[in-house]
N, C-alpha and C positions, 0 to 999 in steps of 0.2 A: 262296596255296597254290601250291605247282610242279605241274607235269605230272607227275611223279613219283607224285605221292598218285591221279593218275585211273586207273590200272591197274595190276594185277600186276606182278611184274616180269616174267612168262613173255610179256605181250604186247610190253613191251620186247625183251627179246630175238626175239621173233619179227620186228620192226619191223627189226633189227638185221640179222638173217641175211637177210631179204629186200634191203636195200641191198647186202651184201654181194656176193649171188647178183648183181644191179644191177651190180654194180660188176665183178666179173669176166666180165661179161660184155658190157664197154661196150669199145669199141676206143680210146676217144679217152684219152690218158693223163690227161690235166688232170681230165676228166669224172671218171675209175675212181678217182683222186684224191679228189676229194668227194664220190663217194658212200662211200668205205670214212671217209672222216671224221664222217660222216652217219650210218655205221654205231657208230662209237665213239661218239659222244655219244648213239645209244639205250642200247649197254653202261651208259653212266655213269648213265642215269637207270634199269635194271632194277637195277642195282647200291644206287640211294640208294631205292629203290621197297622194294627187300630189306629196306634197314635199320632203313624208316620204321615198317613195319607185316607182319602176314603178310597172304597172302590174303581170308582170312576177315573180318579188321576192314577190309580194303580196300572188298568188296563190300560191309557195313555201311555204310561210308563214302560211297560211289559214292552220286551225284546222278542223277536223271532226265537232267540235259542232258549227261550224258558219254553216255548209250547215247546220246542223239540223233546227239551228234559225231561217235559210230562210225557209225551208219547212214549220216547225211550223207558218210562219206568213204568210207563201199562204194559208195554210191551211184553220187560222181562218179568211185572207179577203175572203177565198170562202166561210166558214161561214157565215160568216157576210151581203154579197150578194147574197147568199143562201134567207137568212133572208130578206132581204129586195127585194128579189123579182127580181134583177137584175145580170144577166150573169157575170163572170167573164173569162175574155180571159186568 
């Protein structure tokens, strides 16, 4: 199964605009570089996410261990913002 089928595509795209945001806001060119590439390949998968299914049979679909993956990865961004000193909403 792809990552594609573990979420909506509106969470792709949010994944997307957050690199983006990431990326124009990073000084280093090579850097802003791969996040805005970072950024297009969550497009590609909210886009193949679109095609596979709608929302509905998504959340249907959805396993116990994808909510865990997300929690696991708020976890370590509030880690991580923790760490550096900045809030996370």
């Amino acid at each position: 199964m792809g990552a594609e089928r573990m979420h909506p595509p509106r969470y792709w795209r949010m994944r997307a605009e957050e690199f983006r945001t990431k990326a124009d806001n990073c000084e280093y060119a090579e850097t802003r570089e791969v996040l805005r590439k970072v950024a297009e390949n969550y497009e590609e998968l909210a886009r193949r996410a679109a095609r596979i299914c709608t929302v509905p049979t998504l959340d249907e679909r959805r396993r116990p261990e994808s909510h865990q993956v997300v929690q696991d990865y708020a976890e370590d961004q509030r880690a991580i913002m923790g760490r550096l000193g900045t809030p996370m909403n």
